[in-house]
C-alpha positions in Angstrom: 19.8 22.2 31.9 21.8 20.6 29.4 19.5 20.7 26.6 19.4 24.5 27.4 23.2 24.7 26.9 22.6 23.5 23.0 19.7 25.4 22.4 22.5 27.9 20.9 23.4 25.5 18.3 20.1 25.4 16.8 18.6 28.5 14.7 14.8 28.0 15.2 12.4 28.7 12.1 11.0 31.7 11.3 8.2 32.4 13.7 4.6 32.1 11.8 2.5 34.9 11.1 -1.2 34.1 13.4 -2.8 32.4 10.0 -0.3 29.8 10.1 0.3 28.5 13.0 -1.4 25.4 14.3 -2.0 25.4 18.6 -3.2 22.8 21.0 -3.4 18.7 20.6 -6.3 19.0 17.9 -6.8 22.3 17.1 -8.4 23.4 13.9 -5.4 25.1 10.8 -7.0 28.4 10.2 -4.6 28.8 7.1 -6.1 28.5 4.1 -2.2 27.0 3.3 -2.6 24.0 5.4 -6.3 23.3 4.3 -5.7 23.7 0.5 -2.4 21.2 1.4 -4.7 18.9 3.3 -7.6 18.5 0.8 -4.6 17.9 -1.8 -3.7 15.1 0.0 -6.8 13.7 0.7 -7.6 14.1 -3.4 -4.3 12.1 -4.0 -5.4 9.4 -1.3 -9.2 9.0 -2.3 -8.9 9.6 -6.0 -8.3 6.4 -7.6 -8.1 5.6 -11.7 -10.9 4.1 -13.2 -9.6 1.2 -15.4 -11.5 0.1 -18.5 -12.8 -3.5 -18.2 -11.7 -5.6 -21.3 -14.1 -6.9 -23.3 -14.0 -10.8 -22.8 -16.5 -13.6 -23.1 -17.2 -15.3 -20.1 -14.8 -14.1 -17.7 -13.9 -16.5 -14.6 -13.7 -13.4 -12.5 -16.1 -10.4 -12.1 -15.4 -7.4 -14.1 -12.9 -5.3 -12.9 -14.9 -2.1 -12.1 -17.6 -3.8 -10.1 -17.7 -3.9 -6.7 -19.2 -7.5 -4.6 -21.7 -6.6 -1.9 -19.9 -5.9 0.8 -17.0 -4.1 -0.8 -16.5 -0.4 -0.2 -13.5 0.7 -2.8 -10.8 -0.4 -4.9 -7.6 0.1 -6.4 -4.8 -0.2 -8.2 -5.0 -2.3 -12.0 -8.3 -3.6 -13.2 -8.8 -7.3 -12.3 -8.2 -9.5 -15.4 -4.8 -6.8 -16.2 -3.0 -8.6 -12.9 -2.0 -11.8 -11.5 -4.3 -11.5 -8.1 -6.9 -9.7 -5.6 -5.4 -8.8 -2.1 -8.7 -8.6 0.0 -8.8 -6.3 3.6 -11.5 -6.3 5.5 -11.7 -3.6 7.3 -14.9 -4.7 9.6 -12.0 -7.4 10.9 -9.5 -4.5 12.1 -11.9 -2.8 13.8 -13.3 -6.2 15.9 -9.0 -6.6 16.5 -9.4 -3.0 17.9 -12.1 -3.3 19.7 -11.1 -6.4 21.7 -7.8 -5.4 22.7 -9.4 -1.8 23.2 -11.7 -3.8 26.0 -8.6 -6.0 27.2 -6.5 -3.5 28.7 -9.8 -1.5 30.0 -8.7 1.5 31.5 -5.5 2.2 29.2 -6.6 3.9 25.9 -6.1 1.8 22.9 -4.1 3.9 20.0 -3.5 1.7 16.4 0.2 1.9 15.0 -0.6 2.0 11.2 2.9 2.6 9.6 4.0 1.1 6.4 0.4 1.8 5.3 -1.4 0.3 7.7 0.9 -2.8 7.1 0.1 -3.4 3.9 -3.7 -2.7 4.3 -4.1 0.9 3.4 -3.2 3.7 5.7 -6.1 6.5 4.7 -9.0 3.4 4.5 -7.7 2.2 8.0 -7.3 5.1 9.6 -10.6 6.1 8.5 -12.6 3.0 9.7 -10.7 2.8 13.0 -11.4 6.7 14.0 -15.2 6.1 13.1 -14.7 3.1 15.7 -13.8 5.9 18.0 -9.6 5.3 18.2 -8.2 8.9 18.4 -4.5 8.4 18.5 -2.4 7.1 15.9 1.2 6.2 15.5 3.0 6.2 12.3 6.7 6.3 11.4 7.5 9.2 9.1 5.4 12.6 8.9 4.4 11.7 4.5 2.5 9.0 6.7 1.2 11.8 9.5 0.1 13.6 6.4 -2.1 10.8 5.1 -3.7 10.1 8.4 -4.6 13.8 9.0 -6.0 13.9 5.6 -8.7 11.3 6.6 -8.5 12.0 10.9 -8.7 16.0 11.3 -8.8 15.9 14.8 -6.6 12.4 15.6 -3.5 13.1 18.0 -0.2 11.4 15.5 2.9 10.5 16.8 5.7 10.7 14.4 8.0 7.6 15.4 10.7 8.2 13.8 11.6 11.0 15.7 11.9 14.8 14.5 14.5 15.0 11.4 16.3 18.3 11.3 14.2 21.2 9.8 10.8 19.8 10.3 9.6 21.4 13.5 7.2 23.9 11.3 6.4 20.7 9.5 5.3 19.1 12.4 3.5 22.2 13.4 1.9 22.9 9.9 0.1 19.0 10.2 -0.2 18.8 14.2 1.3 16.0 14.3 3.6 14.9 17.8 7.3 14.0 17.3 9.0 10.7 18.9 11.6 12.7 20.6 14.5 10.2 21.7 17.8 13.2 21.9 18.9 15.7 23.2 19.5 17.1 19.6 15.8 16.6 18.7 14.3 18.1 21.9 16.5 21.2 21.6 15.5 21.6 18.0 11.6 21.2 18.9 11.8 23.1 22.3 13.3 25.9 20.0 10.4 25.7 17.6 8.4 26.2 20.4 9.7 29.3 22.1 10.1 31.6 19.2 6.5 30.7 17.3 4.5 30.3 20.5 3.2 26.7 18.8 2.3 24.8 21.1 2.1 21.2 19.9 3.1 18.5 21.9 6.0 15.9 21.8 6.7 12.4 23.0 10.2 11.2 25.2 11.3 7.6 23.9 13.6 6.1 27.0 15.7 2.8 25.9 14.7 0.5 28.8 16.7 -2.7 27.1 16.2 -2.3 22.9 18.9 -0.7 22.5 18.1 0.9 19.2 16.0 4.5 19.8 16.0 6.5 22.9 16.9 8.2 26.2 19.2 6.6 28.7 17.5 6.1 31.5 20.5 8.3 33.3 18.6 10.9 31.2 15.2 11.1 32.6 16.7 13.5 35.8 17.2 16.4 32.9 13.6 17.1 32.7 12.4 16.3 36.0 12.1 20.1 36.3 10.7 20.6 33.0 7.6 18.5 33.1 7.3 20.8 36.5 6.4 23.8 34.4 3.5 24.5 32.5 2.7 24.4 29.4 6.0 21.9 29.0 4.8 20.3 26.2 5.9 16.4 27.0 2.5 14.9 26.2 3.8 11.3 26.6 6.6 9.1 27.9 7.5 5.9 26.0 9.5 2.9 25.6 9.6 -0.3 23.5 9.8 -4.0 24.3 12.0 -6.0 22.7 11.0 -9.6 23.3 7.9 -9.5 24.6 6.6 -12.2 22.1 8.4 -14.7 24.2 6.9 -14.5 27.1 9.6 -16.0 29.3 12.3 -14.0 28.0 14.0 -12.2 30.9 14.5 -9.0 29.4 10.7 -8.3 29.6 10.9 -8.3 33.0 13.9 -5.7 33.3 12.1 -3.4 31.1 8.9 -3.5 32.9 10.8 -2.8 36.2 13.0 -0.1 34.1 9.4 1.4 33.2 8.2 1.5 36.3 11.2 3.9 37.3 10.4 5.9 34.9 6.6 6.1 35.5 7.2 7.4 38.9 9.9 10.0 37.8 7.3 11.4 35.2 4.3 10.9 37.4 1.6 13.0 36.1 2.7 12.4 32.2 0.4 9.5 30.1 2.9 6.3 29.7 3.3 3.7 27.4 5.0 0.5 26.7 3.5 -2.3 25.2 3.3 -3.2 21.4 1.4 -5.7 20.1 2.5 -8.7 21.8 3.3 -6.8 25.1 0.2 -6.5 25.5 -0.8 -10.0 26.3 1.5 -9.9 29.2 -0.5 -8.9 31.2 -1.4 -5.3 33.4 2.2 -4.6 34.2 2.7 -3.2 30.9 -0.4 -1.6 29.8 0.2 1.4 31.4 -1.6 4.7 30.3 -2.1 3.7 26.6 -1.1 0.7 24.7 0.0 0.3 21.2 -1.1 -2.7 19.1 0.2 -2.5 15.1 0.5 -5.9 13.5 -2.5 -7.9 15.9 -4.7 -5.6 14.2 -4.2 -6.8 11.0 -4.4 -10.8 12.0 -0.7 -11.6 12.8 -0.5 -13.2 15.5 0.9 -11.3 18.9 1.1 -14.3 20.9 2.6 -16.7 18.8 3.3 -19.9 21.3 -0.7 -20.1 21.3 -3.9 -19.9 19.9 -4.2 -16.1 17.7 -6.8 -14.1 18.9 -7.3 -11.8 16.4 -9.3 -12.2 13.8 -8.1 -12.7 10.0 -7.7 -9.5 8.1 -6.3 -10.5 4.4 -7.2 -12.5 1.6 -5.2 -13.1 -1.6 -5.9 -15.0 -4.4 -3.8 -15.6 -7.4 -5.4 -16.2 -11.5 -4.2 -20.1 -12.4 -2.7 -19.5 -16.0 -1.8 -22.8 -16.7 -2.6 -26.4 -15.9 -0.4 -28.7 -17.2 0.9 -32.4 -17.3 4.2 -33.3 -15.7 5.4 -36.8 -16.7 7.1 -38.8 -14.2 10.8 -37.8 -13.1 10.7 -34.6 -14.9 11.4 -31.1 -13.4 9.4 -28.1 -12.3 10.5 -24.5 -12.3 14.2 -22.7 -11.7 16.7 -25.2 -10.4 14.9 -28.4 -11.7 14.4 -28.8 -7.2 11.5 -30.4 -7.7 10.8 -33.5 -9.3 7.4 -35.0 -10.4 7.2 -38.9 -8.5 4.8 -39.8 -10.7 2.3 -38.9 -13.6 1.6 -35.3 -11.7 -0.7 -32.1 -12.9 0.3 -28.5 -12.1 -1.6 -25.3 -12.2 1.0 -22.3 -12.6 -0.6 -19.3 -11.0 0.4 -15.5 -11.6 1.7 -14.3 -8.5 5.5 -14.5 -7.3 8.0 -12.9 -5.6 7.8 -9.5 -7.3 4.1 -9.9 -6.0 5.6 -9.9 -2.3 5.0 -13.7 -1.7 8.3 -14.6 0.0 10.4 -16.5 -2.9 12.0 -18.3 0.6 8.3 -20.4 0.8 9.6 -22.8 -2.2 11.6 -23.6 0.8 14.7 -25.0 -0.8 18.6 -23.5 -1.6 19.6 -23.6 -4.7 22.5 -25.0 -7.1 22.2 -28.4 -5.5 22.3 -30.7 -8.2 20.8 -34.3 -8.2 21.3 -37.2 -10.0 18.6 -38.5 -12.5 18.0 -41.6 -10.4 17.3 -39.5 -7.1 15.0 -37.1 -9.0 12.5 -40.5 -9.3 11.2 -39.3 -5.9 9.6 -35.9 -5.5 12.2 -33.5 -4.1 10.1 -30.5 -3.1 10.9 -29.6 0.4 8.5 -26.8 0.8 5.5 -26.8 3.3 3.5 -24.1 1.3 -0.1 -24.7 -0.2 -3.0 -23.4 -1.9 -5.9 -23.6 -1.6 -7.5 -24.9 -4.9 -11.1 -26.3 -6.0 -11.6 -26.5 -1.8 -8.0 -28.3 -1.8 -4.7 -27.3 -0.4 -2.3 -28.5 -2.9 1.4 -28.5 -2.2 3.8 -26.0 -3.5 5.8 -27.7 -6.6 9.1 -26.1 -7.4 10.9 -23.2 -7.2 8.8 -19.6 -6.9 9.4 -17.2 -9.8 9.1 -13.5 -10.0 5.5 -13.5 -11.2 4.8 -17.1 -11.1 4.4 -20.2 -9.0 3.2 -24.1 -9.5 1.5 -26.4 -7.3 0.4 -29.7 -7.6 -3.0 -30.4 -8.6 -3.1 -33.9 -9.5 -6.2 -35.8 -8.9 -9.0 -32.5 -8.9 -11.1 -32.7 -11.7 -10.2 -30.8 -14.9 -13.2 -28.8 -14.4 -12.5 -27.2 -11.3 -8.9 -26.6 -12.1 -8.7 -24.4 -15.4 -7.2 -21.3 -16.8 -8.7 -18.4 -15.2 -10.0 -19.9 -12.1 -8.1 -19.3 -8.8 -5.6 -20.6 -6.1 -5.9 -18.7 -2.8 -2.6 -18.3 -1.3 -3.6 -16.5 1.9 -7.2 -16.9 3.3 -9.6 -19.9 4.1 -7.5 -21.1 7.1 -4.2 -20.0 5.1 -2.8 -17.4 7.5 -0.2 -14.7 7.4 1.6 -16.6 9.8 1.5 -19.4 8.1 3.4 -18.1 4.8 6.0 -16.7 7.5 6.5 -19.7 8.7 6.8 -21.2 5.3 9.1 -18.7 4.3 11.2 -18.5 7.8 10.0 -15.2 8.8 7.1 -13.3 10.4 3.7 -12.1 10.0 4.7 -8.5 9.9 7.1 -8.8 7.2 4.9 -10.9 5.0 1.6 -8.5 5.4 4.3 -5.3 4.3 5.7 -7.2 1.4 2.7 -7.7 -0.3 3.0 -5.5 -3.2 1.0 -2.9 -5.1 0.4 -5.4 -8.8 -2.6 -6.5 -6.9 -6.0 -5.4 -7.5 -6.8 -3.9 -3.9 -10.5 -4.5 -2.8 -12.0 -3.4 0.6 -14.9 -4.8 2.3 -16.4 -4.2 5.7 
């Protein structure tokens, strides 16, 4: 075989002694190393610093420390020491779970929660989805295997970014599955395997049409005769779609049919293909087990129609100003927007260093205007908050911790320093800032920063 021919390259790891070596798909770390390891992590994920409320009169918000009914933990600064509240609920990823878990009925539904959990907290989602009774996770880089172990001791992880040199005994030390897409990779785990007798599993990534990750297909004959043998360790054969939130695209259909091949090569080994939005085309890709990431979490996976999935995340920003624009004057970097007449603006403490794409003010700037053009309002953006039950449009340029919007016309006594603007939330989607901001869903949920005060509820 060729991989056999580079085994030689590789040294493997030192075998482990019987008290540190991890066997099977779930089995149970006997060392006392890998516990002590494990609770460490799970102290660094579940221990979070209590912050002092400050002593105010009258807040507009709820002390910091408190939790609403409803809410089950929080992090991160104390509420009235940051500029917003970023919201999960968690109750709403596991009903996302749950219907496409019945959807593709009898696949197995896994949950991709990489980039922690898309912005929503790896060890809290992990933890609420394996009580809803997911047992397979995918994440991208083993610190993120970790985390999920900590909080889902008998989970099967896949590793997607594939098995970086030196981390077999890594892999082994977690029991967590590497994303195998090389011949360098394999020969490195397969190594691993033989001279420590572990016995952990791996995944094969085949490119059917990416073109990023992956086997050639005109690799699939090299371990035709390995999958033959027992104990061979290839515990599932992948690939990924690369288009399959256009339904028509014509690609989808060559990496379906390039799939197939592959299915019947490996016949006997669990499948899968579809992502998020490859799973709403239909049976063809389901497979043996599907792998939804950003639906989960409220972005929309089919994005020409109505979303399906319910809405995850809320974010609401502290109004720090109000204040009175006269006519034909300027708001914010740039001077791009102009006030068309007597206007009011409430400034509000989140920006871009907050995550809120700075591309939503939805203008380029060093255009300069003349005076007697700047008599009309110029803002070109088609973001909005929502304010006193309002959405009020965006009003200049978005900062690195603040924005503006236009609030003229609400009464004073709804708009005022210390109430809110919510920017995401009350029929203000994900995708909706994405599309504000020319982008998508996923990259908006990931970009949300950590200034926030986290809350979770269920």
């Amino acid at each position: 075989m060729a991989f056999g021919r580079l085994k030689a390259r590789f040294s493997p790891a030192p075998a482990p002694s019987a008290e540190t070596s991890v066997a099977g798909r779930s089995g149970s770390p006997a060392a006392d190393q890998v516990a002590s390891g494990q609770t460490a992590v799970a102290n660094a994920v579940v221990s979070r610093p209590a912050v002092a409320t400050p002593e105010v009169s009258k807040p507009a918000v709820p002390p910091s420390g408190s939790l609403a009914p409803g809410q089950i933990e929080a992090s991160g600064p104390a509420e009235l020491e940051t500029g917003g509240v970023l919201t999960i609920d968690l109750a709403a990823i596991v009903k996302n779970w749950k219907a496409i878990a019945k959807r593709v009925v009898p696949a197995d539904c896994t949950a991709v929660i990489k980039a922690d959990a898309y912005g929503c907290g790896i060890d809290m989602v992990a933890a609420a989805l394996t009580k809803a009774g997911c047992t397979t996770f995918f994440v991208a880089h083993l610190a993120e295997a970790r985390q999920v172990r900590a909080v889902a001791p008998d989970a099967t992880i896949y590793v997607l970014s594939g098995l970086p040199p030196g981390t077999a005994s890594t892999f082994a030390e977690i029991n967590a599955r590497p994303v195998i897409g090389s011949l360098a990779e394999f020969v490195e785990w397969d190594a691993y395997r033989t001279a420590t007798h572990w016995r952990g599993g791996a995944a094969l990534h085949f490119d059917t049409g990416m073109n990023r990750l992956g086997f050639t297909i005109e690799e699939a004959p090299i371990f035709t005769a390995r999958v033959k043998m027992p104990d061979h360790g290839i515990s599932l054969i992948m690939s990924h779609l690369a288009c399959a939130d256009t339904p028509s695209h014509a690609l989808n259909a060559k990496q379906i049919a390039a799939f197939r091949d592959l299915r019947f090569i490996f016949r006997g080994t669990p499948t899968s293909l579809a992502n998020s939005s490859g799973i709403f085309l239909g049976p063809a890709t389901h497979c043996d087990m599907v792998r939804p990431g950003a639906a989960l979490f409220g972005v929309n996976p089919t994005p020409a129609t109505q979303n399906l999935m319910e809405p995850v995340v809320s974010l609401k920003a502290r109004i720090v100003q109000v204040r009175d624009v006269p006519r034909g004057e300027t708001v914010g970097y740039g001077a791009i927007w102009t006030a068309a007449r007597a206007s009011r603006v409430a400034v509000v403490s989140v920006g871009y260093g907050d995550g809120y794409p700075r591309a939503a003010s939805g203008t380029t700037g060093g255009v300069k205007r003349s005076f007697k053009r700047r008599t009309k309002s110029s803002a070109k953006s088609d973001a909005v908050a929502l304010i006193a039950n309002r959405r009020c449009p965006m009003a200049g340029r978005i900062s690195m911790d603040l924005m503006a919007f236009d609030v003229t016309g609400l009464p004073d006594d709804l708009v005022r320093r210390g109430s809110h603007a919510t920017l995401i939330g009350d029929g203000i989607t994900v995708d909706d800032v994405a599309r504000w901001s020319g982008t998508i869903g996923y990259e908006v949920l990931t970009g949300l920063g950590r200034r926030y005060r986290r809350v979770w509820k269920r």
